[in-house]
N, C-alpha and C positions, 0 to 999 in steps of 0.2 A: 239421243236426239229426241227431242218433243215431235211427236206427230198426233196430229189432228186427227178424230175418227170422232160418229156419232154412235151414242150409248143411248138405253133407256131410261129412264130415273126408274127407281127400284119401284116407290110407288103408282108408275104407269103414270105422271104428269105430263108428262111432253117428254120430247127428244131434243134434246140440246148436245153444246160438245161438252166435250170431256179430252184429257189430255193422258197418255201415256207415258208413264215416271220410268226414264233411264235412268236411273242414279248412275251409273259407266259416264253418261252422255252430258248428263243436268248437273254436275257437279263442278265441271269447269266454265260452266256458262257464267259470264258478267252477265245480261240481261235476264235475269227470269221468268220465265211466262209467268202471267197478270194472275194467274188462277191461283200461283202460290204468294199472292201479296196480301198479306193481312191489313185492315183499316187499322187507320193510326190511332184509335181506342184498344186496339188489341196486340199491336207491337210491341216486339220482348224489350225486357231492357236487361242489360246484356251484361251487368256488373250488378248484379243485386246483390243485397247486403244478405249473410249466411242466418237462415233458421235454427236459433238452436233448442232440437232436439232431442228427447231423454235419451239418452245407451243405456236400453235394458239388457243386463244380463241374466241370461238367462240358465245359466251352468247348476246353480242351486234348485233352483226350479224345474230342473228338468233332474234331476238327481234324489226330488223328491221331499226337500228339504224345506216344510209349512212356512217356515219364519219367511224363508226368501220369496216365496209366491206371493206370499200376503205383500213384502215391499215390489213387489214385481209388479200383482195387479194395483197397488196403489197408482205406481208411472205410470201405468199406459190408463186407467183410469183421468188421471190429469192428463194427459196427450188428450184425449179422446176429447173430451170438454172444451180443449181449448181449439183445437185444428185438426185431430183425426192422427197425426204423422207420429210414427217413433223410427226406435233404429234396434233391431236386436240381436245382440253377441253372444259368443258360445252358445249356439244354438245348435252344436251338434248335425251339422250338415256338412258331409263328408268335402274338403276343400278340394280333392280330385274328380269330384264329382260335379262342382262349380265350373275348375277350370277347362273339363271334359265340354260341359255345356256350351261353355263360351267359342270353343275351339270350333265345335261341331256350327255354330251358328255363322262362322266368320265362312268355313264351306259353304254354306247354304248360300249366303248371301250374297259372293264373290262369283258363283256360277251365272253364267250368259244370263240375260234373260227369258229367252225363249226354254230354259231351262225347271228355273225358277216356274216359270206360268204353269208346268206341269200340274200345278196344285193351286192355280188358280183359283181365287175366291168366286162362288158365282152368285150373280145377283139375289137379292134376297136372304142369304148365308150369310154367317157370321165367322167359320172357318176358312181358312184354306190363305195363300199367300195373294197379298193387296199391296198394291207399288201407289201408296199414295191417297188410299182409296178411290178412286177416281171412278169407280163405278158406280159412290154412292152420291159423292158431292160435285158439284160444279166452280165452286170457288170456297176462298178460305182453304185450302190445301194442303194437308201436314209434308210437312219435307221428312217424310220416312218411307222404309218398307216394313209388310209386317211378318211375321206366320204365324197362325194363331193354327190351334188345335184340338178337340177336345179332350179332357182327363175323366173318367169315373173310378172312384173307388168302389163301388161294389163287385162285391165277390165273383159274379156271375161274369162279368166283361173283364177277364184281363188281357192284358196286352195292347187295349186299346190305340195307343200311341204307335206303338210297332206295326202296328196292322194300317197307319193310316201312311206312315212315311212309304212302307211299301205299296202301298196300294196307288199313292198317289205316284210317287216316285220312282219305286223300282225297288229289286231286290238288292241295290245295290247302296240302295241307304237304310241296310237293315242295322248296321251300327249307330244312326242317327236316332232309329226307334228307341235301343236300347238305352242310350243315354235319354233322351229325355222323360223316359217311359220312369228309368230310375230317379228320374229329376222330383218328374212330376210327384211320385209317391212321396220323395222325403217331402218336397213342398206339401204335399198333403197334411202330413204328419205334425209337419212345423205348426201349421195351421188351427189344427185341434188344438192342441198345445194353446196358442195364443187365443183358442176361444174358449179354455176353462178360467183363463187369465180375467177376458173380458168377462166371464158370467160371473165369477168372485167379485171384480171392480165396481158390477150394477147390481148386484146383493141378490141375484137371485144365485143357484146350485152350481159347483162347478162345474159338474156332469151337462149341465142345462144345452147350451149350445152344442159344447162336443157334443151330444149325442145326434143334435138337429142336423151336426154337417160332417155324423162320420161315414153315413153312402152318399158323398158330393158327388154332383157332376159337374166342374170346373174345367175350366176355360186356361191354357196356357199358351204367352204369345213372345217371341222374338221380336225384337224391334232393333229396326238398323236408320240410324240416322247418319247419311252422306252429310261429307261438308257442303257449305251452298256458300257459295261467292260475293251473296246479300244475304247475311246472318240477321239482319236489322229489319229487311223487311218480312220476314217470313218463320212459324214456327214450325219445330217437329214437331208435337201435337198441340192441339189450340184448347184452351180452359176449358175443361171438364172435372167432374165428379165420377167418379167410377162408379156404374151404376148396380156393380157386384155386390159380393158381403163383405170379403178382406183381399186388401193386393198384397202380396210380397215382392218386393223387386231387387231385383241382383243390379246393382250399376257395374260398368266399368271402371275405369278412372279418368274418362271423360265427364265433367263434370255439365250439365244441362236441366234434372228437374227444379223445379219452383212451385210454389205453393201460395198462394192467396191468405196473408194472414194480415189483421189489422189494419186491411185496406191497402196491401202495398205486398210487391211480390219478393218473398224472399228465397235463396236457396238453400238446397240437402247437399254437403257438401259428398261426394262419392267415397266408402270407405268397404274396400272388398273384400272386409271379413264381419262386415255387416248386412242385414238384409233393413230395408226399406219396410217399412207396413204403413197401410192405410186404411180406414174402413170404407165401408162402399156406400152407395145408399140404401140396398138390401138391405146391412146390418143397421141402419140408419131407422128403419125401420121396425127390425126386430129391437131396436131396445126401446122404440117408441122415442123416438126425437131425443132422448137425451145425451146421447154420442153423435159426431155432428161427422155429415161428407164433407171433405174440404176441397175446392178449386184448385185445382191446378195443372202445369202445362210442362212442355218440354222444348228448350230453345235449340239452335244451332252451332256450330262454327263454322269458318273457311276453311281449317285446315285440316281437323281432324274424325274422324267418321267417331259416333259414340253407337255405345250397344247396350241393350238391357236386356234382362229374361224376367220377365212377368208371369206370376202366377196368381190367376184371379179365382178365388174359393167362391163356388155355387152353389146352394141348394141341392136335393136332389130334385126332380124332375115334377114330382108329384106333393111334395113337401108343403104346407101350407106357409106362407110367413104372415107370422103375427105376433104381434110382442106378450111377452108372456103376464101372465094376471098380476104379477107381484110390479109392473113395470107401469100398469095404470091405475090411477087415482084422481084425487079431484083436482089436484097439483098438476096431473099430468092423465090429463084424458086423451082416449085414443084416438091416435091422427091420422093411422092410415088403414086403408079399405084391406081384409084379408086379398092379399093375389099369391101366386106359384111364380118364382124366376122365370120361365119359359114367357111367359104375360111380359117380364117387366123389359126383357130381351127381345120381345117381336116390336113393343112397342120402339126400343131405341133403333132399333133397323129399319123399321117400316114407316113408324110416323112424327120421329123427334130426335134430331141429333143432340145427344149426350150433351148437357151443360150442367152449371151449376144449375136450373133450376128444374132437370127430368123430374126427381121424386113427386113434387107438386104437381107437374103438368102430368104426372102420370095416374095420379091420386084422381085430377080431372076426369079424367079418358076415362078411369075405370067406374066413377062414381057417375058417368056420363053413360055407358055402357050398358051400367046394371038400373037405370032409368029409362032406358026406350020401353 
């Protein structure tokens, strides 16, 4: 059931309402509250024609095998340039490990909600479980749930993930820890991999980036999108750029994301022994504008709930991003202000929801910033 309650806006503007997402409640509704109706500039459309994307395989490359890396960063090389999106197979990520994840998320998400809020997201945070975001926006309203959570890979914090599902949860979702704790790491792992990939494709060292993002502190999120009764007027997430360094995304075989290319929205069709990749506009950054974030969103249906596991590669904390010397020239002079992830992350919380054009408006704020 939607109920009415007043929230603060995270930035202290004012108090206005905000709505409460039963997905149990909001899923059999005909009428949808107004707050999930998107303007008719932003409406999905709901048969777009399929994107197609390289299948990088990755089984020689990961085997060590020169010849296939070189044609490996070649493709994602051209992906990059053109829209950001690939797809990549035999990647060596255990398939009971996948369908562990997916299983464990469909508990998550199936419990009460008063359940679920245990791990409530709180204002100003960017972890914790968000039925819609509703604590951040007041209209435009994704028709999703999420859990997001944080990953590090360095040595010093392990278990991180284990320690958050009990903490927040209980000791009785210490097998949720485990799974995604193991999730998180091969995600990890994938990640490097696919960033010697990209440093071979922009001519700088293979080592170059792995090394930049082998103490990440990354970001992993659940995402559950109920069926909605009006698919047409409303999306599960609305046009953005990820404003990370690389996503990997596990789809189901609900099919839903879309992508902004050539001025017309097409889709990734779902294939569950592929992973999704995307660059973010962090990396967007570190290669100095010449791999490009690309737009895009996530539709609905009536009748079927769709599910994803995102895993978005961070910096670490203190890391500097800045593209590296070999990446600037007089071709390609330097376009963005050194900042740390933590900067580019308060900013999309606190003063810019995520679209296609953060990186610039951030480049603003910060070049705005360091002028007072």
């Amino acid at each position: 059931m939607a109920v009415e309650c007043m929230k603060a806006m995270p930035n202290h503007d004012q108090d206005r309402k905000s709505i409460v997402f039963d997905a149990k409640q909001l899923r059999y509704q005909s009428n949808i509250p107004q707050q999930f109706i998107w303007p008719d500039d932003e409406k999905p459309i709901m048969n777009a024609k399929e994107l197609p994307v390289p299948h990088i395989d990755l089984g020689g490359f990961l085997s060590g095998d020169p010849v296939a890396a070189m044609e490996a960063s070649k493709l994602v090389g051209e992906a990059c340039q053109k829209h950001g999106f690939f797809l990549v197979v035999n990647h060596g990520v255990d398939r009971r490990l996948i369908n562990d994840a997916h299983k464990y998320m469909d508990k998550f998400f199936e419990l009460p909600l008063p359940e679920k809020q245990k791990s409530q997201r709180k204002t100003g945070e960017h972890c914790g479980y968000a039925s819609s975001f509703t604590g951040r926006f007041s209209s435009k309203l994704p028709w999703k749930e999420t859990l997001s959570f944080l990953y590090t890979a360095q040595q010093n914090s392990p278990n991180l993930v284990q320690e958050y599902f009990q903490n927040t949860m209980g000791e009785s979702f210490s097998d949720f820890g485990k799974v995604y704790e193991e999730y998180c790491e091969s995600m990890s792992s994938l990640s490097l991999g696919i960033m010697e990939l990209l440093g071979m494709s922009l001519g700088v060292s293979k080592g170059h980036f792995r090394e930049f993002f082998e103490e990440n502190d990354s970001i992993m999120r659940l995402n559950y999108y109920p069926p909605c009764q009006k698919p047409d007027l409303t999306l599960g997430t609305g046009p953005h750029c990820d404003p990370t360094s690389l996503t990997i995304l596990h789809q189901d075989q609900v099919g839903g994301l879309q992508v902004f290319v050539d001025d017309e929205w097409r889709s990734i069709t779902p294939n569950f022994d592929a992973f999704v990749v995307n660059i973010g506009d962090t990396f967007m950054a570190l290669s100095n504008g010449r791999f490009k974030s690309c737009l895009h969103r996530a539709v609905v249906n009536s009748e079927t709930t769709r599910k994803s596991l995102a895993f978005f590669l961070c910096p670490k904390s203190d890391k500097i991003v800045r593209a590296p010397e070999k990446l600037v020239d007089k071709y390609y002079p330097r376009i963005y202000p050194d900042f740390t992830w933590p900067m580019l992350l308060e900013f999309t919380q606190k003063h810019y929801r995520a679209d296609m054009r953060t990186l610039e408006k951030f480049t603003n704020w910060v070049l705005q910033q360091r002028n007072y």
